[in-house]
C-alpha positions in Angstrom: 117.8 107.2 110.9 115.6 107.5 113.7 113.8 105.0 115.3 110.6 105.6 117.1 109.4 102.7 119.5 105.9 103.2 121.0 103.3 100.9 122.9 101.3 99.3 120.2 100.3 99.2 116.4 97.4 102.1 117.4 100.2 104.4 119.0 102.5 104.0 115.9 99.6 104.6 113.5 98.7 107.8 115.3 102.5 109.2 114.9 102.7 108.3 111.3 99.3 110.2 110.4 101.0 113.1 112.4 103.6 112.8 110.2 101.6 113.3 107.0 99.4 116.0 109.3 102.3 118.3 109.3 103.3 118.0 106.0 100.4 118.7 104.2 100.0 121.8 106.7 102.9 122.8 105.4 102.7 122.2 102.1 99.3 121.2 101.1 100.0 120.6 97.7 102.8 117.5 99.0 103.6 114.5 97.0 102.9 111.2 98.6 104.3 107.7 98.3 102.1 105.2 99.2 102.6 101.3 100.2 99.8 98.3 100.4 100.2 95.3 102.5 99.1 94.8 105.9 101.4 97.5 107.7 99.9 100.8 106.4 96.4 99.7 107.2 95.8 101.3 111.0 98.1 104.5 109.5 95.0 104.8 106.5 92.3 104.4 109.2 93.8 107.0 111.1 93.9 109.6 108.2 90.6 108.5 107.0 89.3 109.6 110.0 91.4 112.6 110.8 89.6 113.9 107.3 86.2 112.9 107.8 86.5 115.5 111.3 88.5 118.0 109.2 91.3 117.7 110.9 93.8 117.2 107.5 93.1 117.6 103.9 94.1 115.8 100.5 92.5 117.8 98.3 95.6 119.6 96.7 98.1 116.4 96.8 99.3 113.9 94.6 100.0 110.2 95.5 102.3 107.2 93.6 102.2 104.0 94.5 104.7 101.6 95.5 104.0 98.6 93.3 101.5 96.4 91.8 100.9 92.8 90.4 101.2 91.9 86.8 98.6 89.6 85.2 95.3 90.2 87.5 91.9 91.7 85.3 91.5 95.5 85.8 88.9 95.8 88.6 90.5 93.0 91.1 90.4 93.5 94.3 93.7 92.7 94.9 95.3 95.0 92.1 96.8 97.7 94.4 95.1 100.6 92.5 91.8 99.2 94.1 93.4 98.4 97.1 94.4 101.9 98.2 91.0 103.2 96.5 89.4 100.9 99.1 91.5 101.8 101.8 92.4 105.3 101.4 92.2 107.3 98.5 88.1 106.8 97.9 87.1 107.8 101.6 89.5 111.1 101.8 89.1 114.3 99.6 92.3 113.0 97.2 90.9 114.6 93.9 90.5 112.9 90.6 93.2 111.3 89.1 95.5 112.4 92.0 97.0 109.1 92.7 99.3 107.6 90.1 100.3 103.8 89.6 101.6 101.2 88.0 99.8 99.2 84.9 100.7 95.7 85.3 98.4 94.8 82.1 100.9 97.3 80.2 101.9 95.6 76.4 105.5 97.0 76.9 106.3 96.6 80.5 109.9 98.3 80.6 108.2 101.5 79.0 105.4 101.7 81.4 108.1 101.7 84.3 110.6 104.7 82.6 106.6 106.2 82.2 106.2 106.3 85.7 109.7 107.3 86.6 109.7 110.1 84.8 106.2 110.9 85.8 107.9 110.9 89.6 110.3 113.4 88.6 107.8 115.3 86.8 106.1 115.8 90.3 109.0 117.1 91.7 109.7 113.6 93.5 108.0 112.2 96.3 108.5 114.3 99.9 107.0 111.3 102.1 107.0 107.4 101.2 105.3 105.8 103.1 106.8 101.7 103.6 106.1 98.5 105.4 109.3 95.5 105.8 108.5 92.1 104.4 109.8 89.2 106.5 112.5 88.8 104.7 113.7 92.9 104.6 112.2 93.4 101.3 110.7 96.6 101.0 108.2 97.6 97.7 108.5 94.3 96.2 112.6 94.6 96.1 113.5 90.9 97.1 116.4 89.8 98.7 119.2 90.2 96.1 117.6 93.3 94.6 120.3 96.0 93.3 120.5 99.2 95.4 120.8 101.1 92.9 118.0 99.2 91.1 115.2 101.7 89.5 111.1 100.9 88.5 111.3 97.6 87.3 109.6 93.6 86.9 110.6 91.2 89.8 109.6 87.9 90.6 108.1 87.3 94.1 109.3 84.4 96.1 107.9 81.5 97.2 107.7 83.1 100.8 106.7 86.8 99.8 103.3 84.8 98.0 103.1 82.7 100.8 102.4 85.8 102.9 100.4 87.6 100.7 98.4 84.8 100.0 95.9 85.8 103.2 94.7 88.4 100.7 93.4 85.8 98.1 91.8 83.1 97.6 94.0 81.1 97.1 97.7 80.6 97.1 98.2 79.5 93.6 95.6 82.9 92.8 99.0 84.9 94.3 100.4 86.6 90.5 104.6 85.7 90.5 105.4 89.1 88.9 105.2 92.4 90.4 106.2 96.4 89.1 108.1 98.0 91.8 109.5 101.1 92.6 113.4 100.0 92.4 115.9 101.0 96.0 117.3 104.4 94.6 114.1 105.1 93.1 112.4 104.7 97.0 115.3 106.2 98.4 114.9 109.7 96.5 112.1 110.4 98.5 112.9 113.3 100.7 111.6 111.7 104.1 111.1 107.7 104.5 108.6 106.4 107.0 108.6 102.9 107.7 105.7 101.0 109.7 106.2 97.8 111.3 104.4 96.0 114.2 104.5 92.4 115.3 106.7 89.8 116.4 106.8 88.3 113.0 108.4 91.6 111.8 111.1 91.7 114.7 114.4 90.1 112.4 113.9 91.7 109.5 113.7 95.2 111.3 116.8 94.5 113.4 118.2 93.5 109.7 117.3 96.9 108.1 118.3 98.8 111.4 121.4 97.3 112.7 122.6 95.2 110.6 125.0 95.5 107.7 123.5 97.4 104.3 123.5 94.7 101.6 121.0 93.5 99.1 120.3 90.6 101.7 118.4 92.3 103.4 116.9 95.3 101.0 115.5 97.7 104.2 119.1 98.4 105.1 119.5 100.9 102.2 117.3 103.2 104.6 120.9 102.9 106.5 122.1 105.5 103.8 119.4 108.0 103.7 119.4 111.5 105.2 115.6 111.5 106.4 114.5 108.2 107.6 112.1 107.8 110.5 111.2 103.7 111.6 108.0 103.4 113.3 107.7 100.0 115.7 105.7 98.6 118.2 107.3 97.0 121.3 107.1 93.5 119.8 108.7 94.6 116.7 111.3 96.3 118.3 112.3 93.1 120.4 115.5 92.1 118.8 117.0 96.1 118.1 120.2 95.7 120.3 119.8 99.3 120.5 116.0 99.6 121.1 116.5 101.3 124.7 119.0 104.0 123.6 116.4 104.6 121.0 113.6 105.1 123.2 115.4 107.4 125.5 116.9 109.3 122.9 113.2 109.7 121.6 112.2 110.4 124.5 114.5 113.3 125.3 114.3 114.8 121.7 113.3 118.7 121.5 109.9 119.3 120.6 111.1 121.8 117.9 113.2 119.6 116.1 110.3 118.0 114.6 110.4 114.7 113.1 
């Protein structure tokens, strides 16, 4: 794992879009894993406007997404489909039917998730997945308590994940209490993991996933066990890593060639 700690949000945003930069230079037609939420926001801005002045291209890629809520109409704006169409995928040059999710109207639920496993591995798997931290460590919509070897399944949000999406509706009683979401081992077959977090609010569930023990108490740790994992943080996230200047120096002194 390796741990990236930069000045702000803006800074961190910049080094994720790198990330997916050099990617899809080398491999244009690349598999992307997408997340919602809050933390991927200034990382879409930043690729939304890297393509608009040519700098990186979607047009050969394909994207999945992460999760998304059961029970709202098709066409909400909270559905994630028309989230990431919002924020990302209608303002770059993704083609047609390029990014793939999950139908939370779907009559047989535990179908539509082996569908979109095996449309995953049909892919050829996801090379970058892109992921925010919950307060809590979740990661996807993989609660607390969530298996880690759990695949594409139904979970039921807490009270405190819907209390913090809530800022996104209405209401708080408008926040669905079902979600599809990639499962742990499904995330954790992607071949590189990026995780995005800025903010105070995020600073004990990153030293969780980072430092702490893995266990399904906090789901984030299960990046602990991954081959290609690179944490993105802003100073204030950062705050409570034990290790946070060993991280920054070893960051600091890493070979340009090794890459990221």
């Amino acid at each position: 794992m390796e741990v990236v700690v930069l000045d702000s949000a803006a800074a961190g945003a910049r080094f994720v879009a790198d990330c997916v930069g050099r990617l899809l230079q080398r491999d244009p037609h690349a598999v992307l894993g997408l997340a919602t939420g809050s933390s991927p926001l200034l990382v879409y801005a930043e690729l939304i406007a890297r393509c608009r002045r040519g700098e990186i291209s979607f047009a050969g890629a394909t994207a999945f997404l992460l999760d998304e809520y059961l029970g709202l109409p098709m066409g909400h704006p909270q559905l994630y489909a028309t989230v990431i169409e919002t924020e990302l995928s209608g303002e770059v040059d993704l083609r047609a039917g390029a990014v793939h999710g999950l139908d939370g109207g779907a009559a047989d639920i535990e179908a539509e998730c082996r569908r979109f496993e095996a449309a995953i591995a049909s892919a050829g798997g996801i090379a970058l997945q892109l992921l925010g931290i919950g307060r809590d460590g979740h990661i996807g919509f993989n609660e607390p308590g969530s298996s880690l070897g759990s695949r594409t399944r139904l979970k039921t949000l807490t009270a405190r994940t819907r209390e913090d999406n809530a800022r996104f509706f209405a209401a708080a009683d408008e926040v669905p209490r079902h979600v599809l979401t990639q499962g742990l081992a499904t995330i954790t077959e992607a071949r590189h993991l990026v995780l995005v977090a800025a903010g105070e609010h995020k600073a004990d569930a990153v030293a969780a996933a980072v430092e702490g023990p893995v266990s399904a108490f906090c789901p984030a740790s299960v990046l602990q066990l991954h081959p290609h994992v690179t944490v993105v943080l802003d100073e204030a996230s950062a705050a409570n890593l034990r290790l946070r200047d060993h991280f920054k120096e070893t960051f600091a002194a890493k070979p340009a060639w090794q890459g990221v």
